[in-house]
PDB file of N, CA, C and O in Angstrom:
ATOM      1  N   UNK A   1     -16.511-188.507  29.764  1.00  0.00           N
ATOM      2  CA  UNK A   1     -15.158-188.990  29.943  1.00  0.00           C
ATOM      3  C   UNK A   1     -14.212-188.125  29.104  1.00  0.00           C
ATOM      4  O   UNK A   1     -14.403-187.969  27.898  1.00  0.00           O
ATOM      5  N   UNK A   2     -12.957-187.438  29.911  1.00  0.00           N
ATOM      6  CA  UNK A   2     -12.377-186.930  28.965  1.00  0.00           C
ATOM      7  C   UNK A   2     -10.908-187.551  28.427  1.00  0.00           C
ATOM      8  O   UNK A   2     -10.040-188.311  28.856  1.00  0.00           O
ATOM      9  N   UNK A   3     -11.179-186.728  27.180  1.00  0.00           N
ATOM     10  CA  UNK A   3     -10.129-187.729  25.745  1.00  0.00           C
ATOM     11  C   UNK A   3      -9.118-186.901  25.411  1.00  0.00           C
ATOM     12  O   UNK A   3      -9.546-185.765  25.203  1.00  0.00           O
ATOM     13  N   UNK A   4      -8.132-186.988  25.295  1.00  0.00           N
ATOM     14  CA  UNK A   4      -6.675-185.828  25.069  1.00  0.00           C
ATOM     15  C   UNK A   4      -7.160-185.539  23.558  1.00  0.00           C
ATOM     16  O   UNK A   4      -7.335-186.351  22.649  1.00  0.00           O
ATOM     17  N   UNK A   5      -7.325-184.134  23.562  1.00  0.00           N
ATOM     18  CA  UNK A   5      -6.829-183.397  22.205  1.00  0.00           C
ATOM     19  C   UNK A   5      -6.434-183.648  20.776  1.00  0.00           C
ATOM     20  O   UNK A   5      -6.998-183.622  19.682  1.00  0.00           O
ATOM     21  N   UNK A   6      -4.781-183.999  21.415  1.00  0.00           N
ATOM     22  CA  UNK A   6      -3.650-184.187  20.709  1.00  0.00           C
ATOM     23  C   UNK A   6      -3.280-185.731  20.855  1.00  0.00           C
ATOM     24  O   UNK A   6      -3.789-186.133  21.902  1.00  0.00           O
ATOM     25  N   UNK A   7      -2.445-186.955  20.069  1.00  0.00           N
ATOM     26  CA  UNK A   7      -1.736-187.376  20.654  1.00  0.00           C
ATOM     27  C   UNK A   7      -0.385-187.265  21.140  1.00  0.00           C
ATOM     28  O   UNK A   7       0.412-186.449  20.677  1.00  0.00           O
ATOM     29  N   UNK A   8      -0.098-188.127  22.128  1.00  0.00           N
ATOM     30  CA  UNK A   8       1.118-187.530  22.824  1.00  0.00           C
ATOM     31  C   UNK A   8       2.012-187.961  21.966  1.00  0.00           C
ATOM     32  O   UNK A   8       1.780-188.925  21.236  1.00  0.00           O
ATOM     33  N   UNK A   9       3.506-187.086  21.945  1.00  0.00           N
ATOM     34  CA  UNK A   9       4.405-187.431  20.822  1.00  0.00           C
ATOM     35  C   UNK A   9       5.395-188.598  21.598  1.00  0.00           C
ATOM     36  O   UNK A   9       5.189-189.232  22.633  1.00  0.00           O
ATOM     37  N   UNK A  10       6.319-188.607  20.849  1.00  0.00           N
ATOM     38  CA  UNK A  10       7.139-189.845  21.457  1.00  0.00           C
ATOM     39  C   UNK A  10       8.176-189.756  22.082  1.00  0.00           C
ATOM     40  O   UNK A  10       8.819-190.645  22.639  1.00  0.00           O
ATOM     41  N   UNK A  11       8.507-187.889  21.951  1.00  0.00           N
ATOM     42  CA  UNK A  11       9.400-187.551  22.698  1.00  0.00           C
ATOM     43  C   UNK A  11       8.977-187.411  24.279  1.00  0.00           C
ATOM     44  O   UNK A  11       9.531-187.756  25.323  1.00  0.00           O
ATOM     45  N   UNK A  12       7.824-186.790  23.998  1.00  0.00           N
ATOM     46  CA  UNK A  12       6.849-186.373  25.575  1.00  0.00           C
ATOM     47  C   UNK A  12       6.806-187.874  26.503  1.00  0.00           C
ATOM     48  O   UNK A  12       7.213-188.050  27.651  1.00  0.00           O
ATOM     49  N   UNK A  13       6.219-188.775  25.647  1.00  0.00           N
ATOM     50  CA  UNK A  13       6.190-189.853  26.079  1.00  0.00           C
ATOM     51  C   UNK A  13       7.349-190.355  27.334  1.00  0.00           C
ATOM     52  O   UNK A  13       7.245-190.495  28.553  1.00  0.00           O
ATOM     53  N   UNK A  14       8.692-190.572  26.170  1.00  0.00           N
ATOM     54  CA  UNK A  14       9.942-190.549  27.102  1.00  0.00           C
ATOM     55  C   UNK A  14      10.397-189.624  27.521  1.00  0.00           C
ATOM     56  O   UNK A  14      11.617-189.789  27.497  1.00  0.00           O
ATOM     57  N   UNK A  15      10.151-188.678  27.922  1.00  0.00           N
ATOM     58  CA  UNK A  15      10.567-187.777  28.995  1.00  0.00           C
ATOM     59  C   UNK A  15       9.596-187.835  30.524  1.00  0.00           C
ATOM     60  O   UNK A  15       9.917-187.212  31.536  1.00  0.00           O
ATOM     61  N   UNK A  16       8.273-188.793  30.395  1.00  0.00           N
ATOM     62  CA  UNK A  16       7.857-188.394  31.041  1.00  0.00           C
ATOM     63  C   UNK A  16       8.920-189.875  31.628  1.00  0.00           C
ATOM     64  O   UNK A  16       9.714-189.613  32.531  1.00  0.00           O
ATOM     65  N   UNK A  17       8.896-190.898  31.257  1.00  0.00           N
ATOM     66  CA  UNK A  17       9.201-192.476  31.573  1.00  0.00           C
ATOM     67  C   UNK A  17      10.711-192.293  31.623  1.00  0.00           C
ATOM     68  O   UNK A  17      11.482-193.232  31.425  1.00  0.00           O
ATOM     69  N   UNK A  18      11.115-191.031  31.900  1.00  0.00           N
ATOM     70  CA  UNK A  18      13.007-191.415  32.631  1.00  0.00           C
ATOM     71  C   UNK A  18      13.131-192.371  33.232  1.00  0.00           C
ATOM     72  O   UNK A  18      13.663-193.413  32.849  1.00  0.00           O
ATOM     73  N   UNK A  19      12.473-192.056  34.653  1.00  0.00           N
ATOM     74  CA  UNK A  19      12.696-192.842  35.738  1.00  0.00           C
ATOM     75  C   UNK A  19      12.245-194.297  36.070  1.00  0.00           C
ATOM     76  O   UNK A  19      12.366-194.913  37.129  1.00  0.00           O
ATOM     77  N   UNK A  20      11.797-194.610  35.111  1.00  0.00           N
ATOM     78  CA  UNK A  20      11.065-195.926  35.027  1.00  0.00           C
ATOM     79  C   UNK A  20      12.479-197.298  34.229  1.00  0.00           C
ATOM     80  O   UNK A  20      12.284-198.444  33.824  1.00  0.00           O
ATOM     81  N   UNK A  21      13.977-196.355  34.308  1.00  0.00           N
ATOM     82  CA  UNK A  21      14.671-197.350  33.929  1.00  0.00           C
ATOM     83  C   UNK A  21      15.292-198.422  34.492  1.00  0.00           C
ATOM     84  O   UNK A  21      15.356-198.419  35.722  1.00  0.00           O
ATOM     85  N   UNK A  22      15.648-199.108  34.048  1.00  0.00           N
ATOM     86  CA  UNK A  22      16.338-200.756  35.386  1.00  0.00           C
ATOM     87  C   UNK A  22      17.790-199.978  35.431  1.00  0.00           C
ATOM     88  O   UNK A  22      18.338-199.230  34.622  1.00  0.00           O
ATOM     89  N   UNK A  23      18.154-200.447  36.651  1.00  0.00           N
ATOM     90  CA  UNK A  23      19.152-200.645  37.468  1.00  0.00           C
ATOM     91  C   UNK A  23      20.031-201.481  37.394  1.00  0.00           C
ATOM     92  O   UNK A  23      19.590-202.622  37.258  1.00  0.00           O
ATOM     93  N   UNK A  24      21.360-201.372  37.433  1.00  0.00           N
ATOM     94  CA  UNK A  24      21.989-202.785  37.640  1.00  0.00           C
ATOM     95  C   UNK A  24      22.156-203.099  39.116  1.00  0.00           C
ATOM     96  O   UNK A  24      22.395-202.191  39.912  1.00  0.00           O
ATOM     97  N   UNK A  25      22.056-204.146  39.432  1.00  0.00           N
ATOM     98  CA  UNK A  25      21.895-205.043  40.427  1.00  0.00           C
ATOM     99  C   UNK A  25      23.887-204.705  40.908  1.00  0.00           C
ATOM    100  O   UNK A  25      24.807-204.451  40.131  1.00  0.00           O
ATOM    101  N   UNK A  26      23.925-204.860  42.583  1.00  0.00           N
ATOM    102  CA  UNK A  26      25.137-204.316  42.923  1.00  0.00           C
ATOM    103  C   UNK A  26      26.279-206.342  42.400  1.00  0.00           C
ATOM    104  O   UNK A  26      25.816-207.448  42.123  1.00  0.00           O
ATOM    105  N   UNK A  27      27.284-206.006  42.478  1.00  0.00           N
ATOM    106  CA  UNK A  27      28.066-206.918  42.122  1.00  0.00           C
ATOM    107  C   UNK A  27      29.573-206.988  42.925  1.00  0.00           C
ATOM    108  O   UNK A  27      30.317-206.091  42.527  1.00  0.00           O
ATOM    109  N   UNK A  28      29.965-207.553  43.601  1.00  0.00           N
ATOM    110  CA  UNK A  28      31.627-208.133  44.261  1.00  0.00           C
ATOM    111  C   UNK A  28      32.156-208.986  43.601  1.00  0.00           C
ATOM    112  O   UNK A  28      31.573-209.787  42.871  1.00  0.00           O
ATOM    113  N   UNK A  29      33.712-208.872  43.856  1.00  0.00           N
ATOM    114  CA  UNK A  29      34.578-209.828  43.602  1.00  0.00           C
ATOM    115  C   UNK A  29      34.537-210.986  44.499  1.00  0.00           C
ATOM    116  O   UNK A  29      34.025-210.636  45.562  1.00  0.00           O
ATOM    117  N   UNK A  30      34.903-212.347  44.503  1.00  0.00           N
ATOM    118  CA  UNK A  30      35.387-213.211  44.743  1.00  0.00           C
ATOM    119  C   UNK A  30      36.791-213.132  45.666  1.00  0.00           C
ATOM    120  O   UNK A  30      37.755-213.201  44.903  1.00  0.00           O
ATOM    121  N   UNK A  31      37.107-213.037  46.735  1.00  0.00           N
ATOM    122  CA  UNK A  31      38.296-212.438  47.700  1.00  0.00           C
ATOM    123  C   UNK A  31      39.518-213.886  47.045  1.00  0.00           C
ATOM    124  O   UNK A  31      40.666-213.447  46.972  1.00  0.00           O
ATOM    125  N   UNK A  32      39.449-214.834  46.772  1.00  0.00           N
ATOM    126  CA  UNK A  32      40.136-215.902  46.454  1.00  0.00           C
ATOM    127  C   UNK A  32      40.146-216.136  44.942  1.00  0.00           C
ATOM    128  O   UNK A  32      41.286-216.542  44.714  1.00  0.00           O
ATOM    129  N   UNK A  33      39.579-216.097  43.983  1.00  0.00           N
ATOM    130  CA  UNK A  33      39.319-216.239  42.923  1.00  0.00           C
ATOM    131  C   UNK A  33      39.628-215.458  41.761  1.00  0.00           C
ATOM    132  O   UNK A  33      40.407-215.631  40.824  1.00  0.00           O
ATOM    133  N   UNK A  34      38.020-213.665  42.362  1.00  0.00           N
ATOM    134  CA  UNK A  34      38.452-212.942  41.865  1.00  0.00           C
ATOM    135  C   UNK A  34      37.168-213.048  40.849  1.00  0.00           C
ATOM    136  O   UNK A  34      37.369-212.210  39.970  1.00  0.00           O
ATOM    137  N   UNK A  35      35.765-213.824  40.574  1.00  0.00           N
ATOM    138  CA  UNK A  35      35.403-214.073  39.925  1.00  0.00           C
ATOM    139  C   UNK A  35      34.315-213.078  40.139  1.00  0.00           C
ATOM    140  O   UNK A  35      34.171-212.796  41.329  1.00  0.00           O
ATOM    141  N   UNK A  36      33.300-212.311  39.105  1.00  0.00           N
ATOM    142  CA  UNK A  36      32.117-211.467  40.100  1.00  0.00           C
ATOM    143  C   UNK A  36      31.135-212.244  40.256  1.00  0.00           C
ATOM    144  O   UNK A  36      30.762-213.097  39.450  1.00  0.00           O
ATOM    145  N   UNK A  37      30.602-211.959  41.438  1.00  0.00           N
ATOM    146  CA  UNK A  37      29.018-212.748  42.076  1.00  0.00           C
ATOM    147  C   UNK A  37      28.418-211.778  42.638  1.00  0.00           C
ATOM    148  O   UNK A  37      29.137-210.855  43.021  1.00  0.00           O
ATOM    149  N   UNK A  38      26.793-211.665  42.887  1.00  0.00           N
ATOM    150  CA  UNK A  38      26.216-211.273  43.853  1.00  0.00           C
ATOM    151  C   UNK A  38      26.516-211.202  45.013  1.00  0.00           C
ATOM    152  O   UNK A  38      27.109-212.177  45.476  1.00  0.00           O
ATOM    153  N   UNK A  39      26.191-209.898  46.022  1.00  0.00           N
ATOM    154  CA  UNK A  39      26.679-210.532  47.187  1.00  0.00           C
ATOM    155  C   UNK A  39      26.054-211.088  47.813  1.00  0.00           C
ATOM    156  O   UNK A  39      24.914-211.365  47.443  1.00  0.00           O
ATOM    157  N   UNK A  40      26.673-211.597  49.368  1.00  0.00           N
ATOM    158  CA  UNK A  40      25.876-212.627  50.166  1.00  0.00           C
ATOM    159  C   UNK A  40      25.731-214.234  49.547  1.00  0.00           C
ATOM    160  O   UNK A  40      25.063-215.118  50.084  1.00  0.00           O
ATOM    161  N   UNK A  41      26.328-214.343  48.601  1.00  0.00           N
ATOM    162  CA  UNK A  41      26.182-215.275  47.214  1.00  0.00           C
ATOM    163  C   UNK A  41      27.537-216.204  48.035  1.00  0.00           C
ATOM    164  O   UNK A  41      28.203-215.744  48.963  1.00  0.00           O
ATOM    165  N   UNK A  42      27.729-217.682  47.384  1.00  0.00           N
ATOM    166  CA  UNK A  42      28.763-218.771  47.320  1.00  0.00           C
ATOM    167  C   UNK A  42      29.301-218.538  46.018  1.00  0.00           C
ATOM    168  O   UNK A  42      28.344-218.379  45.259  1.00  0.00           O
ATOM    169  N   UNK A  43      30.223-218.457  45.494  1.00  0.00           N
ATOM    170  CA  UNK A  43      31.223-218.271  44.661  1.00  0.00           C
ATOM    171  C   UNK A  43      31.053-219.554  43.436  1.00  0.00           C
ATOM    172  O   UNK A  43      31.728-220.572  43.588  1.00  0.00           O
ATOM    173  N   UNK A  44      30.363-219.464  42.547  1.00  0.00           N
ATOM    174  CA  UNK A  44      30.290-220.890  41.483  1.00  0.00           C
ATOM    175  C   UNK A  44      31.438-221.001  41.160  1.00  0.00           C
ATOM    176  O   UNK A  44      31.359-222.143  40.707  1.00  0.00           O
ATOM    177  N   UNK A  45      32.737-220.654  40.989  1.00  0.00           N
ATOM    178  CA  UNK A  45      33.894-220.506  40.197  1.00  0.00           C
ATOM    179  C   UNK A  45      34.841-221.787  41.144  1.00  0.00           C
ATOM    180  O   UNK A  45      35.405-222.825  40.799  1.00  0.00           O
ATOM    181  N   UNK A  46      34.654-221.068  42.501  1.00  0.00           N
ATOM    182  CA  UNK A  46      35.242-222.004  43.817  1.00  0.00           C
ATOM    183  C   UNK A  46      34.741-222.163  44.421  1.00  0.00           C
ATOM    184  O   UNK A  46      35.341-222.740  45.328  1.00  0.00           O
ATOM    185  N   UNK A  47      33.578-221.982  44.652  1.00  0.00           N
ATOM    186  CA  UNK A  47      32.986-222.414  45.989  1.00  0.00           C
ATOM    187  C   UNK A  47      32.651-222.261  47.209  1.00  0.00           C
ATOM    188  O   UNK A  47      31.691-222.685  47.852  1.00  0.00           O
ATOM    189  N   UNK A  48      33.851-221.380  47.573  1.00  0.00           N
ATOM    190  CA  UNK A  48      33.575-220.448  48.695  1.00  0.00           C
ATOM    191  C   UNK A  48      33.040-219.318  49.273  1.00  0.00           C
ATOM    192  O   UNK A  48      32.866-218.315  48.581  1.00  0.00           O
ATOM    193  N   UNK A  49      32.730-219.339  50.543  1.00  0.00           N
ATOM    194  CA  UNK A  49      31.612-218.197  51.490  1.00  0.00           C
ATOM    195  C   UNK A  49      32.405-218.362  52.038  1.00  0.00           C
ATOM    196  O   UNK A  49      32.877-219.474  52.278  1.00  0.00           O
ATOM    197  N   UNK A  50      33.069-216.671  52.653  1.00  0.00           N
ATOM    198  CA  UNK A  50      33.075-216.111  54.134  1.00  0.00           C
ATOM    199  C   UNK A  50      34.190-216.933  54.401  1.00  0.00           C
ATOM    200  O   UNK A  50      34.269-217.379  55.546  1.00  0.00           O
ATOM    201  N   UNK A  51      35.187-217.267  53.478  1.00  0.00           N
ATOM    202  CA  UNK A  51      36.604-217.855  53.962  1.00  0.00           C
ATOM    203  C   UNK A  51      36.625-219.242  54.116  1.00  0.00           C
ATOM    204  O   UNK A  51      37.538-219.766  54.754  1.00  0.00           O
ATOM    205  N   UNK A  52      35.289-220.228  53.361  1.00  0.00           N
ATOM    206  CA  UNK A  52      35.205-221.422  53.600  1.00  0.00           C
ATOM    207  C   UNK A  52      34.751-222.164  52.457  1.00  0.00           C
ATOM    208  O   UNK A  52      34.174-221.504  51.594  1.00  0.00           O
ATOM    209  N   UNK A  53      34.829-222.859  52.352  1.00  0.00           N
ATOM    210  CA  UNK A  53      34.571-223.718  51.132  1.00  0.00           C
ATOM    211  C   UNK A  53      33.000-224.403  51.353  1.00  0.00           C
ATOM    212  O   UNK A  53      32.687-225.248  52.191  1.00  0.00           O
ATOM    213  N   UNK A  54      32.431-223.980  50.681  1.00  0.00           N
ATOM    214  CA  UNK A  54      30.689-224.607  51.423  1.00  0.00           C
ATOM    215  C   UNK A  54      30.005-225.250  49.718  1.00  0.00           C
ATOM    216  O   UNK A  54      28.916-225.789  49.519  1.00  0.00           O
ATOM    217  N   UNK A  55      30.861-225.007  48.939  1.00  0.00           N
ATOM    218  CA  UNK A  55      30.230-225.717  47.292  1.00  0.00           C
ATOM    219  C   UNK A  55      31.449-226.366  47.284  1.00  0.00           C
ATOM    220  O   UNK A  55      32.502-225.875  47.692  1.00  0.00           O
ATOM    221  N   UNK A  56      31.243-227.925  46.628  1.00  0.00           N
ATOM    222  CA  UNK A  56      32.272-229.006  46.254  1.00  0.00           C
ATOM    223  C   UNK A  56      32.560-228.331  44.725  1.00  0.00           C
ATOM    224  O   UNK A  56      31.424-228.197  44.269  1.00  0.00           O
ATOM    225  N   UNK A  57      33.467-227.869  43.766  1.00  0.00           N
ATOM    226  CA  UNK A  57      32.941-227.880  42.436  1.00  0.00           C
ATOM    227  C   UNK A  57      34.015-228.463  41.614  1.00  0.00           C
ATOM    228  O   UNK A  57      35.224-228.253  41.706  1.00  0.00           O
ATOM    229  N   UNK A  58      33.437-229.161  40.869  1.00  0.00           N
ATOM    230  CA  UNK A  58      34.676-229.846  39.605  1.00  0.00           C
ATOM    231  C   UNK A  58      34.344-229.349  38.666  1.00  0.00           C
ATOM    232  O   UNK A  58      33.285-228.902  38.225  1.00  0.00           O
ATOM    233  N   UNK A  59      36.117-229.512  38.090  1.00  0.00           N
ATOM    234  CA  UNK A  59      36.258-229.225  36.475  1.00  0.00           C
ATOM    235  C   UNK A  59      36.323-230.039  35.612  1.00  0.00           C
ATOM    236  O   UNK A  59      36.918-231.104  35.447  1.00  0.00           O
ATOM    237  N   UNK A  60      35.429-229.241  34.892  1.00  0.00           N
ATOM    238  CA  UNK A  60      35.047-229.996  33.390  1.00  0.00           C
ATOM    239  C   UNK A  60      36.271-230.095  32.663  1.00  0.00           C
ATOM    240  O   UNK A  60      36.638-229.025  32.177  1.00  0.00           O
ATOM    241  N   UNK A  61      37.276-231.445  32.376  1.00  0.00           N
ATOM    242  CA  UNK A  61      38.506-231.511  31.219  1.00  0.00           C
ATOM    243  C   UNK A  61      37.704-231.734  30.167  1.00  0.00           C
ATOM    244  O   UNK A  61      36.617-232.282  30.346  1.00  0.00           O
ATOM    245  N   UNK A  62      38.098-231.363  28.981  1.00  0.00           N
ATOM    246  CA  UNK A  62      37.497-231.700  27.853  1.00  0.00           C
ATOM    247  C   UNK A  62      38.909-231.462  27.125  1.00  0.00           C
ATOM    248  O   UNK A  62      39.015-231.634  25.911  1.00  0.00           O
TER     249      UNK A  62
END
């Protein structure tokens, strides 16, 4: 079985693992609000999809 030499340094290491970094996930505005969500998403802020109101949501007075 073969065994490396050397060990690998820590620079080598991360150079090899660039591409192995996360992504951010894509993000929209809210067309009424203005708030960001996922897309394809209902709006937690108001409630609305696609020009309609499809979440009831109340505000918390405190």
């Amino acid at each position: 079985m073969a065994v490396p030499f050397r060990r690998t340094s820590k620079t080598k290491k991360k150079m090899r693992r660039t591409h192995l970094k996360k992504t951010v996930g894509a993000l929209t505005t809210c067309p009424k609000c203005g708030a960001t969500l996922r897309p394809h998403r209902a709006c937690t802020k108001c409630g609305n999809y696609n020009g309609k109101e499809v979440i009831k949501v109340t505000e918390n007075e405190e």
